[in-house]
N, CA and C atoms of all chains as a GROMACS GRO file, in nm:
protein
  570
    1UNK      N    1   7.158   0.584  18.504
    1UNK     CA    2   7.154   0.686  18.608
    1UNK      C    3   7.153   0.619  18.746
    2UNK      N    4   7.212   0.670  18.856
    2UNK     CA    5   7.230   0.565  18.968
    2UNK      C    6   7.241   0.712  19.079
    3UNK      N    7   7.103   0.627  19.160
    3UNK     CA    8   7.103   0.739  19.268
    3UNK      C    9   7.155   0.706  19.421
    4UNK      N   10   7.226   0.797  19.504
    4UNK     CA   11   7.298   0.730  19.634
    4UNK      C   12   7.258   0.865  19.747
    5UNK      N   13   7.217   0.765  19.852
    5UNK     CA   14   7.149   0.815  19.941
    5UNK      C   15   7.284   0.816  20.083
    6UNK      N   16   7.351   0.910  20.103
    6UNK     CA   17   7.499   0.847  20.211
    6UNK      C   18   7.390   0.935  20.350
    7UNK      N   19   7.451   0.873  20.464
    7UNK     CA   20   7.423   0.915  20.582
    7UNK      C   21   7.555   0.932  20.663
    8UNK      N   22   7.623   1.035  20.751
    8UNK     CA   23   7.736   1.056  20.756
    8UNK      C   24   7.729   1.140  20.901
    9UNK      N   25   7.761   1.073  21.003
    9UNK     CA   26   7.688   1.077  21.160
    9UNK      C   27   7.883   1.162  21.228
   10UNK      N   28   7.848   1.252  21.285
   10UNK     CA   29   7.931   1.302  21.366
   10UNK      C   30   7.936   1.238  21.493
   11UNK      N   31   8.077   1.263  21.584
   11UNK     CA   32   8.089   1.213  21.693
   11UNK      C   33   8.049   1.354  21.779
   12UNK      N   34   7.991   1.329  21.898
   12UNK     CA   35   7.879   1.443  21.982
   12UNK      C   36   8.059   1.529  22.024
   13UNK      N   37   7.967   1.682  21.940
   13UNK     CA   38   8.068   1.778  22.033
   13UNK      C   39   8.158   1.817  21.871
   14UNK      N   40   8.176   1.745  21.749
   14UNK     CA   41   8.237   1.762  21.635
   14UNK      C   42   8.100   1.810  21.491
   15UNK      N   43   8.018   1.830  21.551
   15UNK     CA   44   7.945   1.867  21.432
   15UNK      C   45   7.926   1.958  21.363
   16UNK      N   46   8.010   2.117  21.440
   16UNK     CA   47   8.016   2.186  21.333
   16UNK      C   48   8.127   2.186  21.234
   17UNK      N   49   8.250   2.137  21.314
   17UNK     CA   50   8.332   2.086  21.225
   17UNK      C   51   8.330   1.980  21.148
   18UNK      N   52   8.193   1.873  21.158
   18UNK     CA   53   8.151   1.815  20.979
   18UNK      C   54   8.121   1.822  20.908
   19UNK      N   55   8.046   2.026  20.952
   19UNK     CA   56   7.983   2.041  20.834
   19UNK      C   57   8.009   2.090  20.780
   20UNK      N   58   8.143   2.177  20.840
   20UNK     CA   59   8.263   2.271  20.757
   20UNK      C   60   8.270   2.196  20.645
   21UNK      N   61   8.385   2.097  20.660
   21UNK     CA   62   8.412   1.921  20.593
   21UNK      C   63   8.328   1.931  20.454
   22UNK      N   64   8.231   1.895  20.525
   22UNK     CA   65   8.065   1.859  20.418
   22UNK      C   66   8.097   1.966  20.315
   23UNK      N   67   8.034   2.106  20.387
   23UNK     CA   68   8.000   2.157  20.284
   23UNK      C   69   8.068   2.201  20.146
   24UNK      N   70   8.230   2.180  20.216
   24UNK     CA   71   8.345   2.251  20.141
   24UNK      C   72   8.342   2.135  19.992
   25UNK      N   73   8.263   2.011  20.066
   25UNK     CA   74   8.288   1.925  19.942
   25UNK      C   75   8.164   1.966  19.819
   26UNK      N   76   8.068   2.045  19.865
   26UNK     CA   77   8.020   2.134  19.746
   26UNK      C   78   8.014   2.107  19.642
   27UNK      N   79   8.087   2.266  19.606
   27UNK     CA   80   8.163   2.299  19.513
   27UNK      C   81   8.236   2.213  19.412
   28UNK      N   82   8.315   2.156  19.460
   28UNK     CA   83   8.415   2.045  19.318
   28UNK      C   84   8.308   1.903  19.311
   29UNK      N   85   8.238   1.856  19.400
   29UNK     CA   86   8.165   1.778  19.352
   29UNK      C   87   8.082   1.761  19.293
   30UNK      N   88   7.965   1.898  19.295
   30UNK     CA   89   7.910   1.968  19.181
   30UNK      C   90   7.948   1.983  19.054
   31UNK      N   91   8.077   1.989  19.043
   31UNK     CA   92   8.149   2.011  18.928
   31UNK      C   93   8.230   1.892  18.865
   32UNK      N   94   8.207   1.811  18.930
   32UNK     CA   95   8.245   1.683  18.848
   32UNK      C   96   8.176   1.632  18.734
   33UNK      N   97   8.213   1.561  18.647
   33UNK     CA   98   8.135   1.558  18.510
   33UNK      C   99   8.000   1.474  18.550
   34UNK      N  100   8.064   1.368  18.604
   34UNK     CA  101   7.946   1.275  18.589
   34UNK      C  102   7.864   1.288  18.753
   35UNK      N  103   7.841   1.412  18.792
   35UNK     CA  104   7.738   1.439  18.878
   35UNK      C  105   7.670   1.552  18.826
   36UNK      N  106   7.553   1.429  18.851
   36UNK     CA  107   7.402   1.494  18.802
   36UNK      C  108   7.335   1.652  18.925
   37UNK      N  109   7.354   1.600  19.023
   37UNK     CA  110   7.263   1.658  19.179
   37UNK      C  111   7.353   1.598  19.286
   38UNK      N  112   7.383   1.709  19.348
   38UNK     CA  113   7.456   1.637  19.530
   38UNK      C  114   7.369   1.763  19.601
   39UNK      N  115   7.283   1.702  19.695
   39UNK     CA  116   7.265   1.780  19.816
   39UNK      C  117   7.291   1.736  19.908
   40UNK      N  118   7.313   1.876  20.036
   40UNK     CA  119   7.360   1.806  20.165
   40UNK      C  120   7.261   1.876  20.246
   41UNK      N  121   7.225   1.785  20.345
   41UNK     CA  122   7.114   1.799  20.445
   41UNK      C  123   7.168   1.785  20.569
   42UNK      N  124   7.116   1.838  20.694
   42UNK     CA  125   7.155   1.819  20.839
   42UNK      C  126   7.029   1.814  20.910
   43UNK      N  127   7.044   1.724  20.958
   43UNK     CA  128   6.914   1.700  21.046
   43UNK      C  129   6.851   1.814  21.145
   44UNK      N  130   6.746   1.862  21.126
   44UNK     CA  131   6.747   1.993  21.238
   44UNK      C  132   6.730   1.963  21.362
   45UNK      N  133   6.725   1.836  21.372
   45UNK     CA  134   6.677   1.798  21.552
   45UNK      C  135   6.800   1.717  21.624
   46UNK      N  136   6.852   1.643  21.545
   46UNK     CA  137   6.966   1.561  21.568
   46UNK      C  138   7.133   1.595  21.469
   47UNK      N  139   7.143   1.754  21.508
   47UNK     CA  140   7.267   1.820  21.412
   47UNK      C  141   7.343   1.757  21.395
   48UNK      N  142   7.422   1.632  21.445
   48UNK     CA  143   7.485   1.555  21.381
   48UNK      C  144   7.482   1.423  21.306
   49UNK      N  145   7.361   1.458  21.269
   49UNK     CA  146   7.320   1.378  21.161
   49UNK      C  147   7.342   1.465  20.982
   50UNK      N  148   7.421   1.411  20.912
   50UNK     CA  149   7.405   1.438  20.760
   50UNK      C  150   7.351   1.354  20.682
   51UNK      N  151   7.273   1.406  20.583
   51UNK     CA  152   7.242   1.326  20.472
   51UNK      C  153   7.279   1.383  20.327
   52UNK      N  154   7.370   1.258  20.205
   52UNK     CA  155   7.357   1.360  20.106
   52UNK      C  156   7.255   1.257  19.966
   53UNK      N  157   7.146   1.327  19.914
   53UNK     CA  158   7.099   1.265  19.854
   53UNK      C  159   7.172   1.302  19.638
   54UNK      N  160   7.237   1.246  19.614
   54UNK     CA  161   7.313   1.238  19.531
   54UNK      C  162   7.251   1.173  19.337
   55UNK      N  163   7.332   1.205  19.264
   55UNK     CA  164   7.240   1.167  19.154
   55UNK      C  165   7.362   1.218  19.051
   56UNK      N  166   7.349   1.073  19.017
   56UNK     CA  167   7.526   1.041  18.931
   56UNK      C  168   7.470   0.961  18.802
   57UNK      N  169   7.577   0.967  18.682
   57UNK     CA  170   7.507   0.928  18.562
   57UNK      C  171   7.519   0.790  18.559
   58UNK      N  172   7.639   0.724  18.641
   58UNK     CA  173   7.635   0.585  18.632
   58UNK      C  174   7.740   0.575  18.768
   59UNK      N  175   7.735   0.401  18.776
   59UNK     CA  176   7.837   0.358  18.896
   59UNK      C  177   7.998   0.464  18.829
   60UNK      N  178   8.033   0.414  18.730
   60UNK     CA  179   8.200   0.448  18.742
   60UNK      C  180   8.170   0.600  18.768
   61UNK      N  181   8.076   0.711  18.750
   61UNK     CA  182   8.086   0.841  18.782
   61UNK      C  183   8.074   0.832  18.949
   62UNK      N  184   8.019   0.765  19.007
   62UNK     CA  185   7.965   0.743  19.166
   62UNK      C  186   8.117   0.724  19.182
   63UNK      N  187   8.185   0.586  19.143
   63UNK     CA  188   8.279   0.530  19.197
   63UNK      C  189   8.442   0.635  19.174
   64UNK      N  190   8.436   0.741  19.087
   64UNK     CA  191   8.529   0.861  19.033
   64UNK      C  192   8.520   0.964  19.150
   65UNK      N  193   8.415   0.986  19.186
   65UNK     CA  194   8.357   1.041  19.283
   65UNK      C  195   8.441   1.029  19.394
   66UNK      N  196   8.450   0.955  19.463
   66UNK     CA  197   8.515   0.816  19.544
   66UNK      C  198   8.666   0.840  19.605
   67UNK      N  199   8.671   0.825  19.484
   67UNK     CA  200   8.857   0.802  19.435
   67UNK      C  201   8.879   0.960  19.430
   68UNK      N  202   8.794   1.068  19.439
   68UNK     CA  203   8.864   1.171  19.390
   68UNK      C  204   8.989   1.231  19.505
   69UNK      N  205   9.059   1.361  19.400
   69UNK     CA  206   9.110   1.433  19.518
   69UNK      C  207   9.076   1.477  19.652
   70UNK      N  208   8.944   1.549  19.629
   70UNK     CA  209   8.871   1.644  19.729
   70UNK      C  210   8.789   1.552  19.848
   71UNK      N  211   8.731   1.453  19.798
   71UNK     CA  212   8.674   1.329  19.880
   71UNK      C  213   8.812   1.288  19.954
   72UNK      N  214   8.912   1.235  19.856
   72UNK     CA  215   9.028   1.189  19.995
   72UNK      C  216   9.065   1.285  20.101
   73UNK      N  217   9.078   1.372  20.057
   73UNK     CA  218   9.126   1.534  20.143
   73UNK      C  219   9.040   1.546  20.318
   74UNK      N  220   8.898   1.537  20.223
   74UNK     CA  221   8.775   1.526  20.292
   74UNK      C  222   8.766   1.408  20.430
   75UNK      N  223   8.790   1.344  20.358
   75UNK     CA  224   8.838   1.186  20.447
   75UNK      C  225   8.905   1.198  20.566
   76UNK      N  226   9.040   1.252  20.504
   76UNK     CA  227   9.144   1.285  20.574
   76UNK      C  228   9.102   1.344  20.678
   77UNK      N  229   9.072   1.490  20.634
   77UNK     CA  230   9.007   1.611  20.754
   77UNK      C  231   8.910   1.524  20.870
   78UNK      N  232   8.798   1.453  20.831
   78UNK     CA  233   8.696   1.387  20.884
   78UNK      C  234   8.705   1.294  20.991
   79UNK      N  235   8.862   1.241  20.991
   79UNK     CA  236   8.881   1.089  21.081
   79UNK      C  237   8.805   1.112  21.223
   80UNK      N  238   8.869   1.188  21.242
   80UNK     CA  239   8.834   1.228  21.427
   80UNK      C  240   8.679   1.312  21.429
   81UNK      N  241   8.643   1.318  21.311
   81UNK     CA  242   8.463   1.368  21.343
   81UNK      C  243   8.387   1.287  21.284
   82UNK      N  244   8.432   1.190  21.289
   82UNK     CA  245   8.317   1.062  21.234
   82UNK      C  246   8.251   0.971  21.371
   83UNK      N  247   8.147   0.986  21.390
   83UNK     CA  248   8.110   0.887  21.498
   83UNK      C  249   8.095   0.749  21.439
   84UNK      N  250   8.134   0.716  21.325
   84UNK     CA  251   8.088   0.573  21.263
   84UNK      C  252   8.162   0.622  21.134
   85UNK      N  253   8.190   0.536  21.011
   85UNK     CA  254   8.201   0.532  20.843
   85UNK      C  255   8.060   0.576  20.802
   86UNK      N  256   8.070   0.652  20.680
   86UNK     CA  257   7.941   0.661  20.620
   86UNK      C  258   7.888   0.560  20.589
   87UNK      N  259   7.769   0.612  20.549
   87UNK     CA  260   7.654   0.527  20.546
   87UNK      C  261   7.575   0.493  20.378
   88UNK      N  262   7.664   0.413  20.264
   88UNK     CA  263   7.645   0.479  20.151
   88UNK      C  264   7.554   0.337  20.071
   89UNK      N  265   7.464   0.439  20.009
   89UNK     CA  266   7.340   0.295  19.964
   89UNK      C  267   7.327   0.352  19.835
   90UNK      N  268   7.300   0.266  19.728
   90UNK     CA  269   7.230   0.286  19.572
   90UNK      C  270   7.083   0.260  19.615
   91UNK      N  271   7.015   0.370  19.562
   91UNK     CA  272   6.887   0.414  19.580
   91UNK      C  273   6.813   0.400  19.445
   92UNK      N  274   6.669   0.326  19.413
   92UNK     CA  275   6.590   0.392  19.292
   92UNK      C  276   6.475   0.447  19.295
   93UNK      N  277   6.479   0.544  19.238
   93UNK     CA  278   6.343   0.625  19.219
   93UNK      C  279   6.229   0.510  19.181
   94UNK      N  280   6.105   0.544  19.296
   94UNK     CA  281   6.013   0.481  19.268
   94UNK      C  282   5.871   0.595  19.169
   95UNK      N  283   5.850   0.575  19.049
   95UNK     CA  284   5.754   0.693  19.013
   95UNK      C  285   5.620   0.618  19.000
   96UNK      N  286   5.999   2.736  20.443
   96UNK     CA  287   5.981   2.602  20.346
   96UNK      C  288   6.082   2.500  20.421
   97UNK      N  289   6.025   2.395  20.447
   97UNK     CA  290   6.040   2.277  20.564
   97UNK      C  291   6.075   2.167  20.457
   98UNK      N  292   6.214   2.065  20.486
   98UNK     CA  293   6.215   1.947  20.423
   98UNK      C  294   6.251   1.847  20.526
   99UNK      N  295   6.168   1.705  20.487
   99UNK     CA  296   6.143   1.612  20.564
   99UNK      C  297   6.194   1.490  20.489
  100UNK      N  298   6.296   1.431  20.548
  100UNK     CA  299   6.346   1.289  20.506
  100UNK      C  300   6.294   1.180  20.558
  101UNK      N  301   6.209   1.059  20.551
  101UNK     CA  302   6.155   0.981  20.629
  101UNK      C  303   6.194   0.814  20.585
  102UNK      N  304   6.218   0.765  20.626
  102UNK     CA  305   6.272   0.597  20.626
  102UNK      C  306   6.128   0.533  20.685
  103UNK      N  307   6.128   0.422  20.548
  103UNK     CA  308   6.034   0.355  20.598
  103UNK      C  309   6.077   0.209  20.548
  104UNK      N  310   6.034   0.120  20.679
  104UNK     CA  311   6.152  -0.041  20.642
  104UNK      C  312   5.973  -0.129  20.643
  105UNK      N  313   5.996  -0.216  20.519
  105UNK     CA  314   5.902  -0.328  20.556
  105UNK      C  315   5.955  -0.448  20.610
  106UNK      N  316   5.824  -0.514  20.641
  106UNK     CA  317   5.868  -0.644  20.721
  106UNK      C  318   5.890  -0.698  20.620
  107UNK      N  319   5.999  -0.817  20.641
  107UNK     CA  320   6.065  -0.938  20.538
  107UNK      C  321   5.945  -0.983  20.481
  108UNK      N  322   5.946  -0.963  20.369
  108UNK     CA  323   5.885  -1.089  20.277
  108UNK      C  324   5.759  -0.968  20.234
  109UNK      N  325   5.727  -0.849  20.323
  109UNK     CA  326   5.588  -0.760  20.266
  109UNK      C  327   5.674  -0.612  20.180
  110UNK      N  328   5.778  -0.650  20.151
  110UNK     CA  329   5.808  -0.545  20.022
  110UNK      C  330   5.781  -0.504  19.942
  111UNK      N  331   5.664  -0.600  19.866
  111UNK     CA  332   5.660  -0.506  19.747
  111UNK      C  333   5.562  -0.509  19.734
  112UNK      N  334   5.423  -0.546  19.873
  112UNK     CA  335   5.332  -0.475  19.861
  112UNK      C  336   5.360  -0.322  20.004
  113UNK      N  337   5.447  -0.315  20.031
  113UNK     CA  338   5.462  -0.203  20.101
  113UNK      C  339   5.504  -0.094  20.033
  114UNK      N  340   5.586  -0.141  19.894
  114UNK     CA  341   5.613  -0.048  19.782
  114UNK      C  342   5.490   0.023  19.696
  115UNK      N  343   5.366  -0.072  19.672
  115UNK     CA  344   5.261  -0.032  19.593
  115UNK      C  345   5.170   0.016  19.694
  116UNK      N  346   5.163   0.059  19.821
  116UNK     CA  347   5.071   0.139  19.908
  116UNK      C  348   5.164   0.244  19.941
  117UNK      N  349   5.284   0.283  19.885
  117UNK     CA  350   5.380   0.419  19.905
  117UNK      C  351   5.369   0.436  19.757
  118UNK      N  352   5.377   0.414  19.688
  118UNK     CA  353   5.368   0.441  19.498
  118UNK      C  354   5.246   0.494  19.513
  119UNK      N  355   5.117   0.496  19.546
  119UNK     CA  356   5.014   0.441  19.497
  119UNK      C  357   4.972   0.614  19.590
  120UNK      N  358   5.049   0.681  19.690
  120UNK     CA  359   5.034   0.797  19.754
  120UNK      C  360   5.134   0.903  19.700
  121UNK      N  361   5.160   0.927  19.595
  121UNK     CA  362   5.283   1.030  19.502
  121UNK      C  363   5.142   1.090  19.462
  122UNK      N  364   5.074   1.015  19.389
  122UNK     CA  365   4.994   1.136  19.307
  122UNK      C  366   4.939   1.269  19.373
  123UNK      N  367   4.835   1.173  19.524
  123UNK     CA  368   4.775   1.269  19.590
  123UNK      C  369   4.863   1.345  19.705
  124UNK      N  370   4.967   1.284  19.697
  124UNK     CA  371   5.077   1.386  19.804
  124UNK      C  372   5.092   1.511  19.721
  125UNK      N  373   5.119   1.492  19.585
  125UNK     CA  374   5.203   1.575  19.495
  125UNK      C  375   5.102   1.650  19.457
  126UNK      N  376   4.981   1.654  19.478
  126UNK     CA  377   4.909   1.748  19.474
  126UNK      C  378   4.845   1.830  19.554
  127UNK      N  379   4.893   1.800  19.692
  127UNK     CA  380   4.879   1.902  19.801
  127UNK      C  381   4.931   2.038  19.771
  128UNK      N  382   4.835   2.122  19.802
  128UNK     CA  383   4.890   2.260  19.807
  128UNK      C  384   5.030   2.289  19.856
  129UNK      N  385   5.036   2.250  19.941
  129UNK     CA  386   5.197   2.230  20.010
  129UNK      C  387   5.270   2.248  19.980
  130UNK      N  388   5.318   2.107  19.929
  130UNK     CA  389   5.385   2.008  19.839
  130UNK      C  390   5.431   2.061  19.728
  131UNK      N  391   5.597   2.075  19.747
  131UNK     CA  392   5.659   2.176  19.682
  131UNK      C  393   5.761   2.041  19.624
  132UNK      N  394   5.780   1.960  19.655
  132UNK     CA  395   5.859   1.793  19.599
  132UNK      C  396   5.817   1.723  19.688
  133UNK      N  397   5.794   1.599  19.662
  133UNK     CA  398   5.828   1.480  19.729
  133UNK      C  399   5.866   1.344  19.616
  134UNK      N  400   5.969   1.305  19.669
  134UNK     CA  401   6.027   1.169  19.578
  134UNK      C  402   6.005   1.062  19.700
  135UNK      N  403   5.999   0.930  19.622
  135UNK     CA  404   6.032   0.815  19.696
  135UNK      C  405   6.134   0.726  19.644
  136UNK      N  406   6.216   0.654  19.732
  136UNK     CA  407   6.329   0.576  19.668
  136UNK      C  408   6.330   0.464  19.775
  137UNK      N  409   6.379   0.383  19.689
  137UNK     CA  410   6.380   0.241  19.738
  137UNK      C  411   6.561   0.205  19.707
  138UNK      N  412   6.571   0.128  19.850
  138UNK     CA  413   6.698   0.048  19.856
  138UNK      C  414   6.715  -0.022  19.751
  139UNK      N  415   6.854  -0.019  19.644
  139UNK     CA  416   6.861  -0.123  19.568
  139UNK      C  417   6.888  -0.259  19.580
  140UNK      N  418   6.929  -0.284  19.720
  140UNK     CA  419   7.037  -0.367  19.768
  140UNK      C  420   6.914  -0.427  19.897
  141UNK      N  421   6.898  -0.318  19.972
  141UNK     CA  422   6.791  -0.364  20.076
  141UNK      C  423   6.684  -0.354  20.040
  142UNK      N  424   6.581  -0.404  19.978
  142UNK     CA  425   6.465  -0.371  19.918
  142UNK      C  426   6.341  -0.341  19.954
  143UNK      N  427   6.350  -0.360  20.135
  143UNK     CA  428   6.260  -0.303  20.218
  143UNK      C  429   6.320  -0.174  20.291
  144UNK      N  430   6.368  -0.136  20.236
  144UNK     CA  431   6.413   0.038  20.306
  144UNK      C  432   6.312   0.122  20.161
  145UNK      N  433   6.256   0.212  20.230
  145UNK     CA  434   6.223   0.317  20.129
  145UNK      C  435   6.281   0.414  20.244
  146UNK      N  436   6.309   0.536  20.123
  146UNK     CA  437   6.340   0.703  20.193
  146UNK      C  438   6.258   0.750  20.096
  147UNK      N  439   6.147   0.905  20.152
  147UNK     CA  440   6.122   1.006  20.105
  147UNK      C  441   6.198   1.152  20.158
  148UNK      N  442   6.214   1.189  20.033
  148UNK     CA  443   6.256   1.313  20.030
  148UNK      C  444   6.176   1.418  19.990
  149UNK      N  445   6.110   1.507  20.078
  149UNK     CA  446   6.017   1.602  20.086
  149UNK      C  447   6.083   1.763  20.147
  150UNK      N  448   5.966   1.835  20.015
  150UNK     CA  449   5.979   1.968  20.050
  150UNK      C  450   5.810   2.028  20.033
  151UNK      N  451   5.823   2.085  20.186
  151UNK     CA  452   5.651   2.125  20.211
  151UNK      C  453   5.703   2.344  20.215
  152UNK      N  454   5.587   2.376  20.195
  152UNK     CA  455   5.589   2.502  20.211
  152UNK      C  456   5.641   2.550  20.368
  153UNK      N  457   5.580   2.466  20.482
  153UNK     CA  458   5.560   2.552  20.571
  153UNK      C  459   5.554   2.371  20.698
  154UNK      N  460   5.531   2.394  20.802
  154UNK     CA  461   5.528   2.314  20.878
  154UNK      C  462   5.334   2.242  20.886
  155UNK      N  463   5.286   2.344  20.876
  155UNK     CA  464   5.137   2.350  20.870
  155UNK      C  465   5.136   2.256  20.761
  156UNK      N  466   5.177   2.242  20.628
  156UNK     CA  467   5.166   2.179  20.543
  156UNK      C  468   5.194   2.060  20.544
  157UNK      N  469   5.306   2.021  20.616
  157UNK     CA  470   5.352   1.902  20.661
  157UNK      C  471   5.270   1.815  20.744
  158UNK      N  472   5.216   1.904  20.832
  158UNK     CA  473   5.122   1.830  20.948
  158UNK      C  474   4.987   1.803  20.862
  159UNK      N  475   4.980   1.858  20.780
  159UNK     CA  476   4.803   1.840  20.684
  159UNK      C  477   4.833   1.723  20.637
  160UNK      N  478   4.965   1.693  20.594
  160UNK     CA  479   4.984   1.601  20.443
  160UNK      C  480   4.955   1.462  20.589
  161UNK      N  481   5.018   1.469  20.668
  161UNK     CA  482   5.004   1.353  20.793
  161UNK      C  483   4.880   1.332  20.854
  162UNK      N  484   4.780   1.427  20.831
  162UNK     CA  485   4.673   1.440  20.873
  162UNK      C  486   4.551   1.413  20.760
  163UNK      N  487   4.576   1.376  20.611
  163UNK     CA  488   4.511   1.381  20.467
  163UNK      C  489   4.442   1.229  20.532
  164UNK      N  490   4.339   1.198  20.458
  164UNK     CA  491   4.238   1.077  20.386
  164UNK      C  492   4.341   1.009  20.331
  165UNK      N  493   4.423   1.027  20.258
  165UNK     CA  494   4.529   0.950  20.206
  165UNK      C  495   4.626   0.897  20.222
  166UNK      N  496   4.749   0.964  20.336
  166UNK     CA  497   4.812   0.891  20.418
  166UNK      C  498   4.723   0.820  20.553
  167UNK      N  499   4.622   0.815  20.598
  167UNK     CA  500   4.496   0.746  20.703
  167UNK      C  501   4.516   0.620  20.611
  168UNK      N  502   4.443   0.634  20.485
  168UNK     CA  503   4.430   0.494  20.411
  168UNK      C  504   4.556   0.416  20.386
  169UNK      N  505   4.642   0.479  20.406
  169UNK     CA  506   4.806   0.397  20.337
  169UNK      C  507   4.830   0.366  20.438
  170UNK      N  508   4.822   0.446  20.583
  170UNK     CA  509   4.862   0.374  20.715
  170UNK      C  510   4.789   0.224  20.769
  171UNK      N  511   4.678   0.284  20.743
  171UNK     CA  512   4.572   0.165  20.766
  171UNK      C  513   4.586   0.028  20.690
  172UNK      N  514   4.646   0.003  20.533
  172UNK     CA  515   4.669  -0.085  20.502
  172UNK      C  516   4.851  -0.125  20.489
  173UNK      N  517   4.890  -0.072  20.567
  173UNK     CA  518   5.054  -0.065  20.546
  173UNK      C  519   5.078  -0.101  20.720
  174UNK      N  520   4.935  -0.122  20.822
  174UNK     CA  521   4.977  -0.132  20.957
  174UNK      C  522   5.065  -0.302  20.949
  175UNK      N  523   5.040  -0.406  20.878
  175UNK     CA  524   5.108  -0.516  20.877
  175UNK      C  525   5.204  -0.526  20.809
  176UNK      N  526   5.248  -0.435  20.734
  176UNK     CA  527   5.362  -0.471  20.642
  176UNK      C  528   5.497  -0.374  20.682
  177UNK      N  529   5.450  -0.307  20.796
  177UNK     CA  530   5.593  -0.215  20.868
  177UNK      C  531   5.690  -0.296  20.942
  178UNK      N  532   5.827  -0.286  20.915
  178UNK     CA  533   5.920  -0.360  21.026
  178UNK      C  534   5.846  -0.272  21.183
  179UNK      N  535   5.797  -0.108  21.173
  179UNK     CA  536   5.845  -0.051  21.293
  179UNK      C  537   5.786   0.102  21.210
  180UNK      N  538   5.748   0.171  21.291
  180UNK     CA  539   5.717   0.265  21.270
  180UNK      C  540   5.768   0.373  21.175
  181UNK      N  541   5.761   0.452  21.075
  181UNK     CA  542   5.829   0.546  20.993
  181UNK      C  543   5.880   0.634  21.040
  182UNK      N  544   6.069   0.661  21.074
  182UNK     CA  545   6.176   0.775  21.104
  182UNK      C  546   6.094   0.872  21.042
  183UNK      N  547   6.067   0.951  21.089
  183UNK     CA  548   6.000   1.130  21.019
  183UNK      C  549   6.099   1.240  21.065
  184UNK      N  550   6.204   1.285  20.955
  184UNK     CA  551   6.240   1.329  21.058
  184UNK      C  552   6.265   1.516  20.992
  185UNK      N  553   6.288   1.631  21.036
  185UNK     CA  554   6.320   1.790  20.989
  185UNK      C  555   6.462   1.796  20.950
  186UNK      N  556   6.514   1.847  20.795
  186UNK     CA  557   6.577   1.853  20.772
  186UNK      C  558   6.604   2.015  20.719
  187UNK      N  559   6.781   2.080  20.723
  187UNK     CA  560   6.775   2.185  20.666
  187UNK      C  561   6.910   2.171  20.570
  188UNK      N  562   6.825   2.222  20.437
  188UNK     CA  563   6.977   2.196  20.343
  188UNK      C  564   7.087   2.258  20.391
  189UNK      N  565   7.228   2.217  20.331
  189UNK     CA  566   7.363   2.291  20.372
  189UNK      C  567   7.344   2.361  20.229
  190UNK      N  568   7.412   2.445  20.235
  190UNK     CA  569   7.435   2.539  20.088
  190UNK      C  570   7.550   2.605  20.069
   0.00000   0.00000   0.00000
């Protein structure tokens, strides 16, 4: 099980149009086999800040993820509302 | 119902006792009235990054859990092992 913590920063003045972006990726990513949990978060003080805290059954489901259709699409749409590349880390639960 | 993402970096070399004074505060966090989730995760890669991911009832709840005997004692022995103070920051899910 492999958990990923992405941070995904808008350029000032594009943030509701990242979160259009964001959220549309939802749906089909939810629905991918090998995702466990995707949430998406927005910072309430600093709105162009995203976070998605994610939870995939292994790397090649993370890395399918990735490669998919809807992520490239996503990409695509995103160039000009990115203030930076995401921000993407493997995370482990500490219990 | 309020969720709070917080980054917390140790200083080089005090990782993994900065890990067992954040482990060692799940039980009595998670049993705040509040305290509707909280996880902790650790960088796999950077091993002094922790993120919590928290969901409190209410804002009041949030400020208690910062205000508990228990985060006092974790601060108090975690004052040498911080790169820098803990990001606290208000988050609202996308849906």
């Amino acid at each position: 099980m492999l958990r990923i913590i992405a941070r995904i920063c808008a350029r000032a003045g594009r943030e509701a149009e990242l979160r259009v972006v964001l959220r549309e990726l939802l749906p089909a990513t939810r629905s991918e086999s090998g995702c466990l949990a995707y949430q998406l978060f927005q910072n309430a003080d600093r709105v162009g800040e995203f976070v998605t805290v994610e939870q995939w059954t292994d790397q090649a489901a993370a890395d399918a993820h990735l490669a998919s259709p809807h992520v490239a699409a996503a990409l695509a749409r995103a160039t000009d509302l990115l203030a930076q590349p995401p921000q993407i880390h493997r995370f482990d639960e500490v219990n």
